[in-house]
C-alpha positions as CSV (number, residue, x, y, z in Angstrom):
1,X,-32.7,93.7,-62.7
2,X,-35.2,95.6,-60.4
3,X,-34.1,96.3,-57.3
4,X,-36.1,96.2,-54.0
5,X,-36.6,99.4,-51.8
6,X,-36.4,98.3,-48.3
7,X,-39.1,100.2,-45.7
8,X,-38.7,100.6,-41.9
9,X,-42.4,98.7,-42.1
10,X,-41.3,95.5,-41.4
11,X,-43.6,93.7,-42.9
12,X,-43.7,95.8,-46.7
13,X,-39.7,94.1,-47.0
14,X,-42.0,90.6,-47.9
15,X,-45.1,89.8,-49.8
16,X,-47.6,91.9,-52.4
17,X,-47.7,95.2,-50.8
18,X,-43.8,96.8,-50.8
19,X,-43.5,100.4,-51.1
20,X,-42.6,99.5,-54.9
21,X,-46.5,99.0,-55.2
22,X,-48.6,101.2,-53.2
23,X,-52.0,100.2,-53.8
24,X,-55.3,102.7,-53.0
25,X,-58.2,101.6,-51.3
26,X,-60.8,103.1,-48.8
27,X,-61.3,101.4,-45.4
28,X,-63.5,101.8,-42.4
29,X,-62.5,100.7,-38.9
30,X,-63.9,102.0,-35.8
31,X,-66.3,104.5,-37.0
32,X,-63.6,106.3,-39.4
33,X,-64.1,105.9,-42.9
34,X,-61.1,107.5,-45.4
35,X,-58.7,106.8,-48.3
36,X,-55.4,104.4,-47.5
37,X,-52.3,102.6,-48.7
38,X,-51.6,99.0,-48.6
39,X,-47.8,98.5,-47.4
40,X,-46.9,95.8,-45.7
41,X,-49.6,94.4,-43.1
42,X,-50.9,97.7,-42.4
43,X,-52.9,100.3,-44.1
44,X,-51.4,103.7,-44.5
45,X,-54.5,106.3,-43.3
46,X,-54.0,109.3,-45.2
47,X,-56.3,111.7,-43.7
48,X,-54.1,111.2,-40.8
49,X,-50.4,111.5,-42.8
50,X,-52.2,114.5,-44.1
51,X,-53.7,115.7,-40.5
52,X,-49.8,115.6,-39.1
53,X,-48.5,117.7,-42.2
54,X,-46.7,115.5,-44.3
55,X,-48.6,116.9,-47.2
56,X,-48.5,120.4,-46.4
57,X,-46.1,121.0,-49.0
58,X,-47.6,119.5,-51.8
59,X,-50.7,121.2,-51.0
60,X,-49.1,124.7,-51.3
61,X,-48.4,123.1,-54.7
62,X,-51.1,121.4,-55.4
63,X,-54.6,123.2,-54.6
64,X,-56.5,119.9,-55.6
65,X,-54.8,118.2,-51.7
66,X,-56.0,121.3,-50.2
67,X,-58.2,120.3,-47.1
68,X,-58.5,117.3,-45.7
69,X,-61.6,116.0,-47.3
70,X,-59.8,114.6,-50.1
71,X,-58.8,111.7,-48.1
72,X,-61.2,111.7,-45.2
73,X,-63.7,110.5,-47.7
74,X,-65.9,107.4,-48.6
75,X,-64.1,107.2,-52.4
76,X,-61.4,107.8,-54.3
77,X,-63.1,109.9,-56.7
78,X,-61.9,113.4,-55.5
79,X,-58.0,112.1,-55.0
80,X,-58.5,110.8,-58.8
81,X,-59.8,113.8,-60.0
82,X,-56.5,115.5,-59.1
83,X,-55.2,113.8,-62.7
84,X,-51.6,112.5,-62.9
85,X,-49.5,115.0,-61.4
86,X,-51.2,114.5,-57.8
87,X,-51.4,111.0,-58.6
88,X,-47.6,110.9,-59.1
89,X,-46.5,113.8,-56.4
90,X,-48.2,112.0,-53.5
91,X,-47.0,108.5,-54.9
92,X,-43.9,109.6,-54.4
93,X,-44.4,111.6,-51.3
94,X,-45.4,108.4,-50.1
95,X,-42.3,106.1,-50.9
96,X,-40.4,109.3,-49.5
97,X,-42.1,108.6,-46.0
98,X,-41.6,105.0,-45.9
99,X,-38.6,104.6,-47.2
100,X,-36.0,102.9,-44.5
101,X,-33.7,106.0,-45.5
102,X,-36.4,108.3,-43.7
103,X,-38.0,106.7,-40.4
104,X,-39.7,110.1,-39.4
105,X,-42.8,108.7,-39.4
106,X,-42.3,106.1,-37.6
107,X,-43.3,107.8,-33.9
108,X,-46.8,108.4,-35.5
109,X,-47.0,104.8,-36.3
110,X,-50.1,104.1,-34.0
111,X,-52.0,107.3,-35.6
112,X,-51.4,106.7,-39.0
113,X,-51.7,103.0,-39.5
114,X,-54.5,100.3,-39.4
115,X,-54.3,96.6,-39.3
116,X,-55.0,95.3,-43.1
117,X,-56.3,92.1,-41.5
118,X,-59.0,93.3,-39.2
119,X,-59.8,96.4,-41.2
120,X,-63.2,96.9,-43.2
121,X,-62.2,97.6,-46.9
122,X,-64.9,99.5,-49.3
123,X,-65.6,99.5,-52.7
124,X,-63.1,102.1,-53.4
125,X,-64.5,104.1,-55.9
126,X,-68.0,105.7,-56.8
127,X,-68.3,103.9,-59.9
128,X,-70.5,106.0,-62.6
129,X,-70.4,103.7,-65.9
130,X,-69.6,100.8,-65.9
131,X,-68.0,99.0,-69.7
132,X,-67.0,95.4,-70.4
133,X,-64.4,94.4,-73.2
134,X,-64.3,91.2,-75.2
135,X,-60.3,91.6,-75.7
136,X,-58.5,88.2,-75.1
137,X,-58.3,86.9,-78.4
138,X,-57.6,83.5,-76.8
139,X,-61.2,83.6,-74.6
140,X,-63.1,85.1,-78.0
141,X,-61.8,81.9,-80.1
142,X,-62.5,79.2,-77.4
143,X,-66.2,80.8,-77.2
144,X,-66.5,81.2,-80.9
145,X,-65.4,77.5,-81.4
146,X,-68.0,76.6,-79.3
147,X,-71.0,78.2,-81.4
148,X,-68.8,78.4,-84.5
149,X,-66.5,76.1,-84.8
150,X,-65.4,76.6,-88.4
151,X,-65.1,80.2,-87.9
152,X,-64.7,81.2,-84.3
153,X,-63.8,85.6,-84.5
154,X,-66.9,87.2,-86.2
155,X,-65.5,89.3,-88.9
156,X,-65.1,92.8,-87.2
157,X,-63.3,91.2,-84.0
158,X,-59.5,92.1,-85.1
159,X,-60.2,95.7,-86.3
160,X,-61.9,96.9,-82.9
161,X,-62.2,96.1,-78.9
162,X,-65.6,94.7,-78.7
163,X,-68.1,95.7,-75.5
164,X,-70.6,96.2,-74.4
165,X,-72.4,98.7,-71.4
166,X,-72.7,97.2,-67.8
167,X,-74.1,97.6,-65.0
168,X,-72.7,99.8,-62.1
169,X,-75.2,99.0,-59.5
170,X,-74.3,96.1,-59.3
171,X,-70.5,96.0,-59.1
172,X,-69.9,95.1,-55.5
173,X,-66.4,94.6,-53.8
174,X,-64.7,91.6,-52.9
175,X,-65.9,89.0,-50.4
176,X,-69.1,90.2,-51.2
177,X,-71.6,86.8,-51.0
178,X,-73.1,86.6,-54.0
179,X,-77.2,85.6,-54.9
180,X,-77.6,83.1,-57.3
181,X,-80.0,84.6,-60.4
182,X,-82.9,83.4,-61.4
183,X,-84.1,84.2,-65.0
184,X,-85.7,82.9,-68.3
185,X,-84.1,79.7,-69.5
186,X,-84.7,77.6,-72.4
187,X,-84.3,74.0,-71.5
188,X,-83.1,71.8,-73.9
189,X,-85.4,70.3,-76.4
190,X,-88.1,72.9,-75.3
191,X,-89.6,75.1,-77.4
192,X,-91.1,77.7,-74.5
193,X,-88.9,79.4,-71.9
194,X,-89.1,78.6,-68.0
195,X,-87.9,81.0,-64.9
196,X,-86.0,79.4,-63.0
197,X,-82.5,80.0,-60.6
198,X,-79.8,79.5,-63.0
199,X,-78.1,76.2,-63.4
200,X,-75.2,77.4,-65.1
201,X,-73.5,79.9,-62.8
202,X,-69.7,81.2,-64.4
203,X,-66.5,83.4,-63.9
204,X,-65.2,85.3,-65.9
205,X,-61.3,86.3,-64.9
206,X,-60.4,90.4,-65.3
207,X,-58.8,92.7,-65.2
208,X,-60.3,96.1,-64.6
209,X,-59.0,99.9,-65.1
210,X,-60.1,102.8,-63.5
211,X,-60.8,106.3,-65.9
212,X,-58.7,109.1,-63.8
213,X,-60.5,111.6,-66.5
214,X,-63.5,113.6,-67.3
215,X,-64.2,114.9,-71.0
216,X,-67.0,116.8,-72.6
217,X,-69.8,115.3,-74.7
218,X,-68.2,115.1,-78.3
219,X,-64.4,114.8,-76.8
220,X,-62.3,112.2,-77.5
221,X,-59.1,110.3,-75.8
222,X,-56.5,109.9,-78.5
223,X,-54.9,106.4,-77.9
224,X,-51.4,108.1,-77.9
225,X,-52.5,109.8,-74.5
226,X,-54.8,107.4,-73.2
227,X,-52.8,105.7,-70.2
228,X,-52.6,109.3,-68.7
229,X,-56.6,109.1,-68.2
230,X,-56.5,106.1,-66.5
231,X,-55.6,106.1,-62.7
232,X,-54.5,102.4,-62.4
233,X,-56.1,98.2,-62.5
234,X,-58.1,96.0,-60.1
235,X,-58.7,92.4,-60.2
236,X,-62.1,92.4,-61.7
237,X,-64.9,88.7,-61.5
238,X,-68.0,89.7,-63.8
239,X,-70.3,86.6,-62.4
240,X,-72.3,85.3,-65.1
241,X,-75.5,82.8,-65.6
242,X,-74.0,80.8,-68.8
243,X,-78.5,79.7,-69.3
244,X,-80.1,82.7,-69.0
245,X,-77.2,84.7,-71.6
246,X,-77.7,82.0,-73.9
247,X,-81.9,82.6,-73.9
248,X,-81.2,86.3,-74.3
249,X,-78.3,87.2,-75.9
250,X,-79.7,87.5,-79.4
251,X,-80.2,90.4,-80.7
252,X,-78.7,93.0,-78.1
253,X,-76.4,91.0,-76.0
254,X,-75.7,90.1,-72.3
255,X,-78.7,91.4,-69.8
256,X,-79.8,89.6,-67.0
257,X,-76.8,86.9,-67.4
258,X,-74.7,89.3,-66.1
259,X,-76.1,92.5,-65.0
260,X,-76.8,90.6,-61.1
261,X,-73.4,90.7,-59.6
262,X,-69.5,92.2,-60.6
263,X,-67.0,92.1,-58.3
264,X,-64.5,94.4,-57.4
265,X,-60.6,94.1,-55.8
266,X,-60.7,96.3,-52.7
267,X,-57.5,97.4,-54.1
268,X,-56.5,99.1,-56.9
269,X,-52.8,99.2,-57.9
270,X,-51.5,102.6,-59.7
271,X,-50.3,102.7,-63.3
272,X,-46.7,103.9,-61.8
273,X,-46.3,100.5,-60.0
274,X,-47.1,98.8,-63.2
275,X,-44.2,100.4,-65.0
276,X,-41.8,97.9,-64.6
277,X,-43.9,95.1,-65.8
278,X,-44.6,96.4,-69.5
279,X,-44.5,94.4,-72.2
280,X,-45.2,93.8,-75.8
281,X,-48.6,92.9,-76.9
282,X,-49.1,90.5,-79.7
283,X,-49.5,91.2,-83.2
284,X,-52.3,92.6,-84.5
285,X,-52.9,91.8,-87.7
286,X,-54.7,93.3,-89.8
287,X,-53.0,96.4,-88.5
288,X,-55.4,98.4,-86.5
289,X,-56.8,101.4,-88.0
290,X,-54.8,104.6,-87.2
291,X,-57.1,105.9,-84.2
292,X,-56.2,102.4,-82.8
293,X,-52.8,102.2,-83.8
294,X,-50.0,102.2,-80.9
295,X,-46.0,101.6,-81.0
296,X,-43.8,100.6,-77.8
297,X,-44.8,98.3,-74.3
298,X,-49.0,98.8,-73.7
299,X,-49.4,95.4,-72.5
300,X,-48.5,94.1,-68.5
301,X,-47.1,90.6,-67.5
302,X,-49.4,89.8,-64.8
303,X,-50.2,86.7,-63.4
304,X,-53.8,85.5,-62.6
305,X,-55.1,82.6,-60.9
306,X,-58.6,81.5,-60.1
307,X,-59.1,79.0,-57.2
308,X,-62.3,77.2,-56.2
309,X,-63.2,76.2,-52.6
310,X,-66.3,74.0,-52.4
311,X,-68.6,73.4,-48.6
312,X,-65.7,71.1,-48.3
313,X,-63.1,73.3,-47.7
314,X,-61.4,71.6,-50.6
315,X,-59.8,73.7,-53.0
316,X,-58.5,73.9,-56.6
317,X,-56.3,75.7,-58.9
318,X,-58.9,76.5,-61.7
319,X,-56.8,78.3,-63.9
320,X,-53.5,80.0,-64.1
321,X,-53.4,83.0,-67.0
322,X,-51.6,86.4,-67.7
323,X,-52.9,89.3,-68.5
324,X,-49.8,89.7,-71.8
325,X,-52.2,88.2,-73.7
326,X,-54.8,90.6,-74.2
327,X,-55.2,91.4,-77.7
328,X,-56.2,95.0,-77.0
329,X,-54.6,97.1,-74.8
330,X,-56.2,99.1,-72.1
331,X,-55.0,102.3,-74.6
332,X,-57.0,101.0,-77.3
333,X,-59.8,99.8,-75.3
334,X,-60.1,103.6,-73.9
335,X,-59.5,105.2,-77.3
336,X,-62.1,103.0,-79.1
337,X,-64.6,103.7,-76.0
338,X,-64.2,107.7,-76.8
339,X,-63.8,107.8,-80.5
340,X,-67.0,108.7,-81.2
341,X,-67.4,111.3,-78.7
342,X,-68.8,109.5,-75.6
343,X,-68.0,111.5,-72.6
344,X,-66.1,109.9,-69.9
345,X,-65.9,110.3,-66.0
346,X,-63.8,110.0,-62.9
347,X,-64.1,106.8,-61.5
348,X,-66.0,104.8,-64.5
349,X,-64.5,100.7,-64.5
350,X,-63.4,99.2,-67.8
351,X,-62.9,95.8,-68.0
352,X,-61.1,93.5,-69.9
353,X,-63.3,91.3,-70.8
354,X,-62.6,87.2,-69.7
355,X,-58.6,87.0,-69.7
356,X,-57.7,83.0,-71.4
357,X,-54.1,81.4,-72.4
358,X,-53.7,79.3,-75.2
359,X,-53.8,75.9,-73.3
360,X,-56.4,74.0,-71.0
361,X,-56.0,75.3,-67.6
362,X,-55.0,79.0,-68.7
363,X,-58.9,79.4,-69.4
364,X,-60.5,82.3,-67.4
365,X,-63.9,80.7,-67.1
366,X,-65.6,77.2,-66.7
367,X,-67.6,77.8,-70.1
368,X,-64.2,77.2,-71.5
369,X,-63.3,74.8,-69.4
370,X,-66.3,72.5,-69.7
371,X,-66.9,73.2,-73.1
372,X,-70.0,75.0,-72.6
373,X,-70.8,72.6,-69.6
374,X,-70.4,69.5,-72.3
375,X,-66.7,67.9,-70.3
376,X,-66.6,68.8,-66.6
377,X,-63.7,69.3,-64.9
378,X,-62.1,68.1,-61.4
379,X,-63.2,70.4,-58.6
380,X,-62.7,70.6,-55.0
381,X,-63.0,67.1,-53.5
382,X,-62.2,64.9,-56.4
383,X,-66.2,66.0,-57.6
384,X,-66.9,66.4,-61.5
385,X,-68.3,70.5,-62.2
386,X,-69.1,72.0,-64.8
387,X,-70.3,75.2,-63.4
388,X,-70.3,76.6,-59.9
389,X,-72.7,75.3,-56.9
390,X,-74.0,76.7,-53.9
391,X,-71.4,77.6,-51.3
392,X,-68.5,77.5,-53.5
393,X,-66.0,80.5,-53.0
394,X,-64.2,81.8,-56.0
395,X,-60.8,83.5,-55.5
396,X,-59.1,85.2,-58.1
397,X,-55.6,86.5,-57.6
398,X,-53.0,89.1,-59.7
399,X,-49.5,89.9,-58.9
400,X,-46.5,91.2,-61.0
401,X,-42.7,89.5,-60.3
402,X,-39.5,91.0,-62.1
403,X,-35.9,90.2,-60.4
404,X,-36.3,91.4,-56.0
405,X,-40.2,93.5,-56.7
406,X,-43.0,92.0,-56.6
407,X,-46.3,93.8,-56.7
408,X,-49.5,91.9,-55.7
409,X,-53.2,93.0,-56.9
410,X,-54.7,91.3,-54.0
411,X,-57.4,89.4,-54.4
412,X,-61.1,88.8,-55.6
413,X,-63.6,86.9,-53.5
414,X,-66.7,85.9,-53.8
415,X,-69.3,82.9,-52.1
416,X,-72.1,81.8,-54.0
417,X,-75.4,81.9,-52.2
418,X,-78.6,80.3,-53.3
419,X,-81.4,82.4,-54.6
420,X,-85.3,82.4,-54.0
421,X,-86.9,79.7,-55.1
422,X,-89.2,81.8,-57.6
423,X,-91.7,80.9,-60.3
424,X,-91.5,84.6,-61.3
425,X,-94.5,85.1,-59.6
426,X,-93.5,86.3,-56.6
427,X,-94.8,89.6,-55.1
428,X,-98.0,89.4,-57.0
């Protein structure tokens, strides 16, 4: 059993955001703009622990909290950078100063917090690369099934975690509105594309992790090793236009299906408050080769929903998943990214790739779920879909639950905006 750690915040005794949790995010709220911690219905401002001197002896320790720029900043990229140790001391410095056994801090209570509600929150790191995984062998089969149906997993899908390079322009943070794309489409019968605004807009449930290392050109992240390099998860909705990835796929893979829009939690949970939620990941057989190979609890059991709200206001449960069944591990996935020397950097994302069960409704996208737009499914007002209209809202939500914790990963929104009405010749 897990035991709860009560806080003199009142409001961290309930809910996602306990001081068993913790997550980092950056926030701006009346002109201020800096690095804080969810607990409770507040947001912890660390530039302002830090400017009243609860840090000042970890930063005799520590030169890497030395100043007050590391959390008076518009990222968490410097705080990362610090690597584990820092992580871990000021996690725990944390926990120290909102523990119910130490109410200190309390008197500062109108400096250091901010309301979580009415607060701006930021995407909350400077994102540099930007890689997508393919690792729910669940998601893979149900696509492959669809184009492949005697032979779903393409030989070389159990020996490695299949990706592909993103785009980090484009990853936005949630309740971002999104624009729907327009692109090349191949209608059916036709023999001659057409641009046009997509007509087969998509999810695709993830979960992201954020790289807390740098490494050299020609370096690489043994898988033994790896969850040290990697600062902790977010909720993670890569928005994709089913059409125009069909069109363009073949030979190089997803483009301008996906590339538009990614979006972001604002929050993003450490690996320390994960701990308690490891698990066992499947079998993997064949057995991984050696650089890939991994003994013990890599896997998390975290629950995911998706929920769709239509102009309505209606809304429904899309799917209900959980994270234990990835295939590959965020380890592996790191490992394999590395292992042929590609360098690495503070603050990159790395996502899992669509997250799916083994059942109808445990599918983390409406490709799945409509097989491939061919069966729709009951959305918000009793109305058939098969993939997402304008207006809809998409939430997707994460949390961990193990005897009194519970750790929530907030929450991923997005609203679906229509695009320009564009021939493609716009701007001539």
């Amino acid at each position: 059993m897990i035991a709860h750690q009560d806080s003199w915040v009142n409001s961290a005794n309930r809910g996602d955001y306990s001081i068993a949790n913790l997550p980092y995010g950056v926030f701006r709220d009346r002109g201020d703009v800096g690095v804080g911690v969810a607990i409770g219905d507040e947001i912890l401002d660390l530039s302002a622990v830090m400017a009243l001197g609860y840090f000042e002896g970890l930063a005799r320790e520590l030169p890497a909290l030395a100043g007050q720029e590391i959390f008076a900043a518009s990222s968490l990229n410097r705080f990362i950078a610090g690597g584990p140790t820092v992580w871990r001391a000021v996690r725990s410095r944390i926990q120290e100063l909102l523990s119910a056994r130490n109410n200190e801090m309390a008197k500062f209570a109108s400096q250091v917090f901010r309301k979580r509600a009415t607060t701006e929150l930021l995407l909350p790191v400077e994102v540099g690369d930007y890689t997508d995984f393919y690792s729910s062998i669940q998601h893979a089969t149900n696509v492959g099934k669809l184009f492949r149906p005697d032979n779903p997993l393409l030989p070389n899908w159990r020996h490695l975690p299949i990706g592909y390079h993103g785009r980090a322009s484009s990853i936005v943070v949630s309740g971002t509105e999104i624009t729907r794309p327009s692109g090349q489409v191949l209608p059916p019968g036709a023999e001659v594309p057409v641009f046009q605004r997509t007509n087969a807009l998509d999810i695709e449930l993830e979960l992201a992790f954020i790289v807390g290392a740098t490494t050299a050109l020609g370096e690489t992240i043994p898988v033994a090793s790896a969850e040290e390099a990697i600062f902790g998860v977010a909720l993670f909705n890569d928005w994709t236009a089913r059409d125009i990835q069909k069109w363009e796929y073949v030979p190089l893979g997803p483009f301008l299906g996906k590339n538009f829009a990614s979006s972001m939690a604002s929050w993003i949970t450490p690996m320390d408050a994960l701990e308690p939620f490891r698990v066992a990941g499947p079998m993997q057989e064949p057995p991984p080769l050696p650089y890939l190979r991994t003994t013990g609890r890599h896997h998390f059991d975290i629950e995911l929903s998706v929920t769709l709200e239509g102009v309505e206001g209606e809304s429904v449960t899309m799917c209900r998943t959980n994270a234990r069944h990835l295939y590959w591990s965020m380890a592996q996935q790191l490992a394999h990214h590395t292992s042929n020397g590609c360098n690495v950097r503070v603050g990159d994302v790395m996502a899992s790739g669509t997250i799916s069960g083994d059942k109808a409704g445990s599918w983390g996208s409406l490709l799945e779920a409509t097989f491939g737009g061919k069966t729709p499914i009951q959305g918000p007002a009793g109305r058939d879909r098969r993939f997402l209209e304008d207006g809809d809202t998409v939430t997707i939500r994460g949390w961990a639950e193990r005897g009194d914790v519970r750790i929530g990963l907030g929450e991923v929104v997005g609203r679906i905006r229509g695009g320009h009405k564009d021939d493609g010749t716009a701007g001539r």
